[in-house]
VOGU-3710 file (C-alpha; in Angstrom, 3 decimals, decimal comma):
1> xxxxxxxxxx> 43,426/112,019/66,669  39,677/112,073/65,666  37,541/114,591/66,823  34,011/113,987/65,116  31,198/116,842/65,235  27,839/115,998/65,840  25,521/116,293/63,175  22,481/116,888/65,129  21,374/120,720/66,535  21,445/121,339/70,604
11> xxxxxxxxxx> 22,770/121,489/73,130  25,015/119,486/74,871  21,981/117,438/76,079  21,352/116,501/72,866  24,659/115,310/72,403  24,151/113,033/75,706  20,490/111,774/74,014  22,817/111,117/70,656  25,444/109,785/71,903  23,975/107,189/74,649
21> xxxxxxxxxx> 23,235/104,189/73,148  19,441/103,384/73,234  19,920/99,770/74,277  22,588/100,594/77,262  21,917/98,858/79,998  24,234/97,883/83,416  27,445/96,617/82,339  31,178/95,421/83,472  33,852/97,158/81,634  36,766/95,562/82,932
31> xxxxxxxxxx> 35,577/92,784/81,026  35,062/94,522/77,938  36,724/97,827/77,622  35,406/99,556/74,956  34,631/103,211/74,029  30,822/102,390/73,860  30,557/100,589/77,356  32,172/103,571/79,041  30,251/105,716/77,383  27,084/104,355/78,332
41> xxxxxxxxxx> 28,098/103,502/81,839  29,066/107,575/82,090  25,231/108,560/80,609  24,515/105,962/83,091  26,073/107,734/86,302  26,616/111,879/85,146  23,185/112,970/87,328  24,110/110,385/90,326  28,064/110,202/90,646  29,256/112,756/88,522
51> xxxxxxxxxx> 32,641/112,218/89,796  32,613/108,551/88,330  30,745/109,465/84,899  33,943/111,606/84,724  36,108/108,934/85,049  33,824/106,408/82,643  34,116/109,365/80,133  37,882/110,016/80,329  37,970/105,860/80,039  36,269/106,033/76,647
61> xxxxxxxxxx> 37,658/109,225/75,857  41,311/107,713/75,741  40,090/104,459/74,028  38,365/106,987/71,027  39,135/110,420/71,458  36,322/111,965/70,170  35,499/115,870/71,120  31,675/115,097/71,775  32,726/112,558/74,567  35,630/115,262/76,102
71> xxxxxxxxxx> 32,654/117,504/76,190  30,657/115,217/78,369  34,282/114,736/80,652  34,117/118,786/80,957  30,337/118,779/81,805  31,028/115,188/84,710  33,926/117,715/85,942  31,571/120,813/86,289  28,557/118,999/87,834  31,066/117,291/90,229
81> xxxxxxxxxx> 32,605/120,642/91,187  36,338/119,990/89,592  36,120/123,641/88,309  40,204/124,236/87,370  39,968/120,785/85,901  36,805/121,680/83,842  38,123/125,326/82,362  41,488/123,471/81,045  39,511/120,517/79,518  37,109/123,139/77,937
91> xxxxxxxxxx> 39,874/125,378/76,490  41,134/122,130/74,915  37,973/121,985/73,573  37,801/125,193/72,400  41,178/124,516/70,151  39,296/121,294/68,856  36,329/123,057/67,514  38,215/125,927/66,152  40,101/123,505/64,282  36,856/121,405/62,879
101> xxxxxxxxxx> 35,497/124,883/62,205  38,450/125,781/59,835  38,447/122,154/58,258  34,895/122,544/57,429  35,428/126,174/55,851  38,306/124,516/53,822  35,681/122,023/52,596  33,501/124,796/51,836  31,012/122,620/54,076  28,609/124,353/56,246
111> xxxxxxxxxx> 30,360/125,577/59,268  27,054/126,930/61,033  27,203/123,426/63,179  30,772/123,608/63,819  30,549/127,304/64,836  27,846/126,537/67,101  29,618/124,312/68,887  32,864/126,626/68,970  30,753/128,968/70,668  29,550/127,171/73,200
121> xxxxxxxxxx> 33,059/125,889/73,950  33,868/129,381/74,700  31,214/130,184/76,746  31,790/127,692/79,013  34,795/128,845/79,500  33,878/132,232/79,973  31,781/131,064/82,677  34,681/129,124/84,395  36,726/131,817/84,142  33,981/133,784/86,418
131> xxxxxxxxxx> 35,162/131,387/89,352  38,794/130,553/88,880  42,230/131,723/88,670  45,471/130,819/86,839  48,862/130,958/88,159  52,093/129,732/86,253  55,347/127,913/87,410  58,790/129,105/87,460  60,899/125,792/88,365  63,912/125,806/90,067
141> xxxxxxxxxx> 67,144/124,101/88,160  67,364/119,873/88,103  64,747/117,379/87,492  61,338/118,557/87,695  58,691/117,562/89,831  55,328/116,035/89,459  53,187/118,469/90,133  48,798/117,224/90,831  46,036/119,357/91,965  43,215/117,367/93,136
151> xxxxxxxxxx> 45,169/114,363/92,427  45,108/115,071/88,703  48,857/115,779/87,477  49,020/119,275/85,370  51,696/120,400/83,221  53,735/123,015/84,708  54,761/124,689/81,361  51,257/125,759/80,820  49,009/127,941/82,907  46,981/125,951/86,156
161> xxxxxxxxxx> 43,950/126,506/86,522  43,422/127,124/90,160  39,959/127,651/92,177  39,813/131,057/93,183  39,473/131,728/97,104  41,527/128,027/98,228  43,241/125,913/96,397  46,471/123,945/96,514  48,945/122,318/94,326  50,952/119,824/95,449
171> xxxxxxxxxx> 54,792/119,618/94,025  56,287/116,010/94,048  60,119/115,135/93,627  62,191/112,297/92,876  63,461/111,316/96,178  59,866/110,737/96,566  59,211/113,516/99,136  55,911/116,008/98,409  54,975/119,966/99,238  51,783/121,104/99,316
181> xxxxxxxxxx> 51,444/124,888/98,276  48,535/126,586/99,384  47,241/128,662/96,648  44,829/131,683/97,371  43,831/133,982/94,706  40,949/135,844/93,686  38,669/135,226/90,792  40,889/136,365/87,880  44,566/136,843/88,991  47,071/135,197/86,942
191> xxxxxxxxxx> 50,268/135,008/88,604  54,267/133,527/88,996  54,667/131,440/91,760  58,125/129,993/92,760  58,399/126,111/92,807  59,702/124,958/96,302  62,815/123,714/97,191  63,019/119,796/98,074  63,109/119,719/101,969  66,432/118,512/103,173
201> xxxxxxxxxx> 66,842/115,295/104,322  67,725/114,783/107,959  71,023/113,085/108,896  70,297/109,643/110,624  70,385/110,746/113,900  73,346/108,485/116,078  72,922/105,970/117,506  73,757/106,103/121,382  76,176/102,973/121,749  76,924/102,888/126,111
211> xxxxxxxxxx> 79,958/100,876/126,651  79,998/97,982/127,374  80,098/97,218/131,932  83,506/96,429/133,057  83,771/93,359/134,917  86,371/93,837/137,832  87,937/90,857/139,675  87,884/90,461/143,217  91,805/90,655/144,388  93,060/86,907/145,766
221> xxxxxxxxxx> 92,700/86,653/149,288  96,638/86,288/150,773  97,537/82,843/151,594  97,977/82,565/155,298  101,112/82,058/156,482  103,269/83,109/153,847  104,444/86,745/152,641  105,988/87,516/149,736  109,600/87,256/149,434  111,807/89,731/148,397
231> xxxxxxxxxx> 113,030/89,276/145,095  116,832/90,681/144,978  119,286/89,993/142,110  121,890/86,906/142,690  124,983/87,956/143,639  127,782/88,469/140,919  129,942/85,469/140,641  134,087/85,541/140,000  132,970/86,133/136,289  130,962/89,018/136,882
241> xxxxxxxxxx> 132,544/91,420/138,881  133,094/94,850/137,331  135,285/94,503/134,665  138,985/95,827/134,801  139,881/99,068/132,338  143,217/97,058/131,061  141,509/95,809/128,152  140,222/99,388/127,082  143,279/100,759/128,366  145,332/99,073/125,984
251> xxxxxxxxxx> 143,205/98,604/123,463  143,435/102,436/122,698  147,128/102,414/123,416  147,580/99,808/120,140  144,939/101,933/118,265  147,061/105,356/118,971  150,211/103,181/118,055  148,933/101,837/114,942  147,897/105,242/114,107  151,950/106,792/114,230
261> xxxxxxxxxx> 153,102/103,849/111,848  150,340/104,238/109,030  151,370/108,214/109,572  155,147/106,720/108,675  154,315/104,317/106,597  152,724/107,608/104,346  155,531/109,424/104,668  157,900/106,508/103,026  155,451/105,692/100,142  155,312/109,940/99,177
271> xxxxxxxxxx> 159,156/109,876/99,622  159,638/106,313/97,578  157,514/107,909/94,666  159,214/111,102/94,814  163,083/109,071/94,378  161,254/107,557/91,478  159,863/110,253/89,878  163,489/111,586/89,902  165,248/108,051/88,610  162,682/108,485/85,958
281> xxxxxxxxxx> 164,205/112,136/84,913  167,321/110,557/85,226  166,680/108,231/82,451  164,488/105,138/83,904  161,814/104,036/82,035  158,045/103,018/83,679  159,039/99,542/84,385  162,655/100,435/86,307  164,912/99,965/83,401  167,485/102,297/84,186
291> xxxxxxxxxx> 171,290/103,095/82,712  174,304/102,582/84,859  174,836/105,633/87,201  172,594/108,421/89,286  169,626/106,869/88,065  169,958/103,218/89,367  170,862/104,953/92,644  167,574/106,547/92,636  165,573/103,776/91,737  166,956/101,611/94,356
301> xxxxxxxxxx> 166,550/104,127/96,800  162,619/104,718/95,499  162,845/100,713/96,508  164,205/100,968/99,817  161,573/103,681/100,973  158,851/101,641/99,319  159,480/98,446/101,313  159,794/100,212/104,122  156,471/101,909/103,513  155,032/98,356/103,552
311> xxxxxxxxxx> 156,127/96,922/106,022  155,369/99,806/108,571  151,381/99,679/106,603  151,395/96,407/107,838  152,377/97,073/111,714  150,021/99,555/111,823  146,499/97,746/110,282  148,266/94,593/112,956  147,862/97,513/116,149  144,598/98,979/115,119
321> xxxxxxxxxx> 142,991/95,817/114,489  144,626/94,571/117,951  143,279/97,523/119,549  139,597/97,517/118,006  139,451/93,585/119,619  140,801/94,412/122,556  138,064/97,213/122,764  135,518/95,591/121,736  136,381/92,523/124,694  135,824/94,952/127,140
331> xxxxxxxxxx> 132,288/96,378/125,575  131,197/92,646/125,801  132,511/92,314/129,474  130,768/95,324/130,647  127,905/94,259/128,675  127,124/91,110/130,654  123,621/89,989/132,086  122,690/89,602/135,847  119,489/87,005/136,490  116,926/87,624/139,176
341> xxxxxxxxxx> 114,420/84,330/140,680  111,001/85,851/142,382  109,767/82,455/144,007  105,843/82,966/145,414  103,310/80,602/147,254  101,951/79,641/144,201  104,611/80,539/141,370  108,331/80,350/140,494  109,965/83,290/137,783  113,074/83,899/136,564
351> xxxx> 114,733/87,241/134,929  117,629/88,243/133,136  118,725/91,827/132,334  121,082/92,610/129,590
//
C-alpha cells in the first residue's frame, strides 16, 4: 500500500492546489478510470457536490491509495456532513502518518513535514470527536450481519462512529431481512449495544379451501300406475326344506363308536408288547427267534394281541372317518342358499343368500 507525503508546506489546501492537475478539465471516467481523472473530477466538484467529490476521491483512492487523496475523501465527508464517516477515515489517517513519520525518522530524513501532517490528522479528529459518539457491537451467536450506517457498511469488530444526538445503524442478515437501531447518544459516550435478533418469520398463513357445493339429484318422479312390488324370498323347494338331524345324529354316533375301538385297539397293542417283552426274558431274540417251550407261547400270544390291535385300529379310523362325512353332509345341507327376484317398472334383480 503506498501512502506518499507531500513535499510541499500547508495546509490541506495546498495539498488540493498540488495535487489537482493544472490542465484538468470536464471529463468521463467510466471511459477512462484512472486515479488522475477522479482526482481531478473530485477538485472539480468538493465546493459544489461534496457528496460526489467524496465518491470521485474514494474512486481514485482505491485505484492508488495514496494518504494525500484519503485526506481529501475525509475533508468531501466533512464538508458534506458524513461526520462518523469522516472521524473513522481520519483516524485511519492518523495511523498512516504516524507510520510515514517513523519511516522517515528511520531514514534519519527530516520528519518536520511528516509530523506536520500527523498533527493535523489528529486535530481533525479531535474536532470530530467534539460532535460524535462511538458505540461498539456485541453480536449474538451464527453468521453475522451486515451492518451500514448511512449506507456505508462498518466493521462491527471495531468501534462506530455514531453522530451524537440521532443516529442509526442498520443490522442486515442473511435471510435478507434488515433492523434499523436507533442510536442516541451524547457527544462523547462510548458504549455496548446488543445486536438484534433476526425477526421471525411468519408461518404462511392457510389457505381457506371451502368445499366444494354438493350437487343433489332431484328424486324420480313414480311411474303412474305401478307400485313397487314386494320382493319376498321364493319358496323352499323339496330340496330345501330344513334339513333332518339323522345325518348329525349318526354321524356322532360312528364318531363315539370309533372312539371305544381305537380305546381297544390301545389296550391290545400295550398288552401284545407286554407278552413280548416277557417271550423276550424267556429267551426270544429281537426278531422272534425263540426256543421250544414258555417262550414260543408268549410270542405267539404277543401275536395274537397284536393283530387284534390292528384290526380293531382299523374299525375305528373306518367309524370316525364315517362319522366326520356324515357330519360334515349335514353342515353343507344346513348351509344351503335361498334366491330372492325384486322385479320393478324399470328393472329386474336377482339375490342369493348363503
Amino acid at each position: 500500500m503506498k501512502h506518499q507525503a507531500l513535499k510541499a508546506s500547508g495546509g490541506l489546501a495546498v495539498a488540493l492546489a498540488l495535487l489537482a492537475p493544472t490542465h484538468a478539465r470536464a471529463a468521463d471516467c467510466t471511459s477512462n478510470p484512472t486515479p488522475a481523472c477522479h482526482l481531478a473530477e473530485g477538485n472539480k466538484l468538493v465546493k459544489s457536490n461534496p457528496k460526489q467529490a467524496a465518491v470521485e476521491f474514494l474512486a481514485s483512492y482505491k485505484l492508488d491509495e495514496r494518504t494525500d487523496t484519503l485526506e481529501l475523501y475525509a475533508v468531501a465527508l466533512e464538508a458534506d456532513k458524513q461526520t462518523a464517516l469522516a472521524g473513522e477515515t481520519w483516524e485511519r489517517i492518523v495511523k498512516y502518518r504516524e507510520s510515514e513519520l517513523t519511516a522517515a525518522k528511520e531514514q534519519k530524513k527530516s520528519a518536520t513535514a511528516a509530523q506536520r501532517k500527523l498533527d493535523g490528522a489528529t486535530k481533525a479528529v479531535k474536532k470530530l470527536e467534539a460532535t460524535t459518539a462511538k458505540v461498539r457491537i456485541k453480536l449474538n451467536p451464527g453468521p453475522p450481519p451486515k451492518i451500514t450506517r448511512d449506507g456505508n457498511e462498518v466493521d462491527a469488530n471495531k468501534e462506530i462512529w455514531v453522530k451524537s444526538g440521532s443516529d442509526e445503524l442498520v443490522f442486515t442478515f442473511s435471510d435478507g431481512s434488515s433492523v434499523p437501531v436507533p442510536v442516541n447518544l451524547k457527544v462523547g459516550e462510548n458504549v455496548r449495544i446488543d445486536a438484534p435478533k433476526p425477526r421471525p418469520v411468519e408461518p404462511p398463513k392457510p389457505v381457506d379451501v371451502q368445499p366444494p357445493p354438493v350437487v343433489t339429484k332431484d328424486p324420480e318422479p313414480p311411474v303412474v300406475g305401478m307400485t313397487e312390488p314386494d320382493v319376498r324370498p321364493l319358496p323352499p323347494g323339496p330340496s330345501e326344506t330344513q334339513p333332518s338331524n339323522f345325518k348329525r345324529n349318526l354321524g356322532y354316533g360312528l364318531i363315539g363308536g370309533g372312539v371305544i375301538l381305537a380305546g381297544v385297539a390301545t389296550t391290545f397293542a400295550i398288552v401284545a408288547s407286554n407278552r413280548f417283552s416277557d417271550a423276550k426274558d424267556a429267551g426270544c431274540d429281537d426278531d422272534a427267534n425263540c426256543p421250544a417251550g414258555r417262550a414260543t407261547n408268549l410270542a405267539e400270544q404277543s401275536n395274537d394281541n397284536a393283530r387284534v390291535a390292528q384290526i380293531t385300529g382299523i374299525g375305528a379310523a373306518a367309524l370316525i372317518g364315517t362319522g366326520v362325512t356324515l357330519w360334515l353332509l349335514h353342515k353343507k345341507e344346513a348351509n344351503r342358499s335361498s334366491m330372492t327376484i325384486n322385479v320393478t317398472g324399470k328393472s329386474a334383480g336377482f339375490g342369493w343368500r348363503f
